[in-house]
C-alpha positions in Angstrom: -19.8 0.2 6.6 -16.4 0.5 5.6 -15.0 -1.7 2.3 -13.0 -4.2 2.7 -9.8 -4.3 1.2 -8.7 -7.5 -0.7 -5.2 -8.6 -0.1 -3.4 -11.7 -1.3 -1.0 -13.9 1.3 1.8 -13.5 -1.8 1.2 -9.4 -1.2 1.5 -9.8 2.6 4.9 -11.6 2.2 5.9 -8.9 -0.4 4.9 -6.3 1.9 6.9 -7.9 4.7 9.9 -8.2 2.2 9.8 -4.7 1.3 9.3 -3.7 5.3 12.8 -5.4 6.0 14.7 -3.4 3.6 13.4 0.0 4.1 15.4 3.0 5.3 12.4 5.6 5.5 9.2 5.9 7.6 7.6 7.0 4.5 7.8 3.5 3.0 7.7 1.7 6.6 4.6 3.0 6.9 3.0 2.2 3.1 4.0 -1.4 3.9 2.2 -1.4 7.6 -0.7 -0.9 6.2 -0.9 -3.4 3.8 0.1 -5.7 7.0 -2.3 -4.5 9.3 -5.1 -4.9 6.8 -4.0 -8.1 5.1 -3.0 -9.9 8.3 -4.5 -8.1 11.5 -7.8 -8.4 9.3 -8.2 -4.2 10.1 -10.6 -2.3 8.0 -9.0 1.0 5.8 -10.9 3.1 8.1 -9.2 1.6 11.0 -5.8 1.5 9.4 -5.5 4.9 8.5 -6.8 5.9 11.9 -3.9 4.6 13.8 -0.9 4.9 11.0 -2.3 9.1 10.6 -3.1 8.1 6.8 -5.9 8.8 4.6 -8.3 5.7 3.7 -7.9 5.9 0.0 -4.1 5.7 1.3 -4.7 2.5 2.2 -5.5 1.2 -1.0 -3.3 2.8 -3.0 -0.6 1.3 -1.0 -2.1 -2.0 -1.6 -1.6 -1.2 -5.6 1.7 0.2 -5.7 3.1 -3.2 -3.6 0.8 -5.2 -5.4 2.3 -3.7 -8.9 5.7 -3.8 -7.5 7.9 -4.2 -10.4 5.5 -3.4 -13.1 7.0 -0.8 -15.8 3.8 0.8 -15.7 3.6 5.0 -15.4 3.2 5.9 -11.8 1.8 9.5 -12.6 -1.6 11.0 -11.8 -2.6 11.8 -15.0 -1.5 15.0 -16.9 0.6 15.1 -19.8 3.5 12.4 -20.6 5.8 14.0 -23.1 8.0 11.1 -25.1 11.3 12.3 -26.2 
């Protein structure tokens, strides 16, 4: 069975916020899944079926709008080099 992702009503409206003012598919796409998981009640699995996405995808969008604004570091690990 696939996991449920766990998405608040304030990240649904900030996804829906950040839908209106995009100008890329890229990002159009990030946001439509948080929408179609958070609202439409779709699994990840589902999801990424019908936006061509991975399933970890899914949830990673659901992070990066959830920590929208947050001055964390957005890398994948590696080294950070501080002037």
């Amino acid at each position: 069975m696939s996991r449920r992702v766990m998405i608040s009503d304030d990240e649904i409206q900030q996804a829906k916020q950040l839908r209106d003012q995009t100008t890329s598919m890229a990002d159009y796409r990030k946001t439509l899944s948080v929408i179609l998981v958070g609202e439409l009640g779709l699994t990840a699995d589902h999801a990424s079926d019908i936006l061509g996405i991975s399933r970890r995808t899914v949830f990673r969008n659901r992070d990066n709008i959830r920590n929208q604004g947050d001055n964390a570091d957005k890398s994948w690990g590696g080294l950070v080099i501080v002037p």
